[in-house]
N, C-alpha and C positions, 0 to 999 in steps of 0.2 A: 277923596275916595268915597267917602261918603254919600255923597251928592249919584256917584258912578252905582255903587249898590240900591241906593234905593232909585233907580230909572231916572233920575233927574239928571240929562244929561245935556253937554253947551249944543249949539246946532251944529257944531262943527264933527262931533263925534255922533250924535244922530243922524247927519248925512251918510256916516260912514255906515253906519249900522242899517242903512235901510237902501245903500247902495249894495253891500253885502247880500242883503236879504234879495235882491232883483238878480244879482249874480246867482244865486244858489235856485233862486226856482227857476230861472233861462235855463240852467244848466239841466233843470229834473224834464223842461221838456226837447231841450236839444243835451243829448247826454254823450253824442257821439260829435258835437260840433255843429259848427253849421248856424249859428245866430251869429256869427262875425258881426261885429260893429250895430248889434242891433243895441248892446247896453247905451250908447248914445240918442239913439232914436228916441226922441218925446213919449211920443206912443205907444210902442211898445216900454218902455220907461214905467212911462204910468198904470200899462196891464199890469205889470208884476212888481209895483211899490206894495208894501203890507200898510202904507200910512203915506199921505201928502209930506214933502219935504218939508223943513222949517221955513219961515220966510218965502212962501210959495215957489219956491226953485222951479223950476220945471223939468230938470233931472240933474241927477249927480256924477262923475267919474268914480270907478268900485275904491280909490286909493290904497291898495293892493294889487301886486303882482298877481298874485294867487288866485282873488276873484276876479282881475279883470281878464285873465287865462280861462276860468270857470267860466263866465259870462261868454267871452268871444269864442274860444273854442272847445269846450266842455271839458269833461273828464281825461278825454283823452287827449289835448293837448297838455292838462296839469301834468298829468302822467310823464309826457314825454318829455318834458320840460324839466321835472323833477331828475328823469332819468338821466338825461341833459348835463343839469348841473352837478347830481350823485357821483357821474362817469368822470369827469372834472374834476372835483374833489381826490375820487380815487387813483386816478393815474398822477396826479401832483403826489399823491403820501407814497406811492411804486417809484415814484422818480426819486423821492429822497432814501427810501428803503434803499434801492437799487443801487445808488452813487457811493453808498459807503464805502462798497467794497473798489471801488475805482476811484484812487485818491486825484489825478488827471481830471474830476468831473466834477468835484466838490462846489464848482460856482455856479454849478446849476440849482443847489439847496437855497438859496438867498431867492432866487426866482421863482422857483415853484411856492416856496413860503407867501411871498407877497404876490403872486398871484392868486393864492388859496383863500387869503387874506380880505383880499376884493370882493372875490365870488362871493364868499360868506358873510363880507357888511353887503353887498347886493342883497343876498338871499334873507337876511336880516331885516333892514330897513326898508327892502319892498313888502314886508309886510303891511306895509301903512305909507308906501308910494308906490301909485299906479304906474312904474316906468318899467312895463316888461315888455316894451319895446323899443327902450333905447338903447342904442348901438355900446356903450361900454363892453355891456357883460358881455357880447359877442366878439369883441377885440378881446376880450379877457379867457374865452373860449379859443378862440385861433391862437391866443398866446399860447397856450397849454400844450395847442396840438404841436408848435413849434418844440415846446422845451419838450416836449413827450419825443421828437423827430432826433434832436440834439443828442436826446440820451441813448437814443441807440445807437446812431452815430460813433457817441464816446465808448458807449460799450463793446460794439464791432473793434475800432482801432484798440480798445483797451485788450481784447479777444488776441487778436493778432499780434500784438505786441507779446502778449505771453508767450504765444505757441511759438514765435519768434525765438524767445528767449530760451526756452525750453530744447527747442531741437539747433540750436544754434546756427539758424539762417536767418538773415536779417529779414527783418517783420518789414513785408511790403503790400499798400494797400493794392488792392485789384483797381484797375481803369475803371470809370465810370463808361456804364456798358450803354451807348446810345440808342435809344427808341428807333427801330423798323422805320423806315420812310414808306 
């Protein structure tokens, strides 16, 4: 730790720190997007190094989701990205809120748990790997919208089941009403 405060750092964490540094000023002059894939490009690489790479690299990957989102599509794709993953977190913690009261649903908690779980080692350890564009966390996104679909689902039959019970007519689901030709 030592070596880390006083700036003496291996080339491996100086690549990061100056790949960092390229992502953060792309980002101050494309603020709204719009340098897509230029953090690869050589040349522009090298406009916006603060320092030559270790070992004359000739450019770095940001190893970071987060800057290489800053880099390729600015502020406003971190944004939406963040917003992204924030909405996903939250409709997984309403699914488990939500299931309590519908003992019928309970095996949706085990699901949402270990999908939350993913998300947030993604949102975690992309901090220090560049993979915010591998397909996981998007299977792990459509997972979400799946168990978010299930649970109303159970909550609809759970619905009808009561009103069922209540006015003593047996609880019957409606037909699936077919789409217009």
């Amino acid at each position: 730790m030592g070596n880390f405060l006083s700036g003496n750092l291996d080339s491996s964490a100086d690549m990061r720190f100056t790949s960092w540094t390229v992502a953060w000023r792309l980002s101050q002059d494309y603020p709204m997007g719009g340098s897509f894939d230029a953090v690869p490009n050589v040349d522009v690489y090298k406009r916006y190094q603060p320092r030559p790479l270790p070992e004359d690299a000739p450019s770095s990957g940001p190893h970071s989701i987060y800057f290489q989102l800053l880099g390729d599509q600015g502020f406003v794709g971190v944004a939406l990205f963040l917003i992204l993953m924030g909405s996903c977190l939250w409709t997984l913690a309403r699914i488990r809120r939500g299931v309590r009261k519908i003992p019928e649903a309970h095996w949706l908690i085990p699901y949402s748990q270990m999908i939350e779980t993913a998300i947030l080692a993604f949102m975690v350890s992309g901090a220090f790997l560049g993979v915010v564009y591998l397909d996981v966390i998007y299977e792990m996104i459509g997972i979400a919208v799946i168990l978010k679909m299930l649970y109303r689902k159970e909550r609809r039959e759970f619905a009808l089941r009561r009103v069922g019970e209540e006015s003593g007519l047996p609880a019957q689901l409606p037909e699936e009403v077919a789409a217009p030709a």
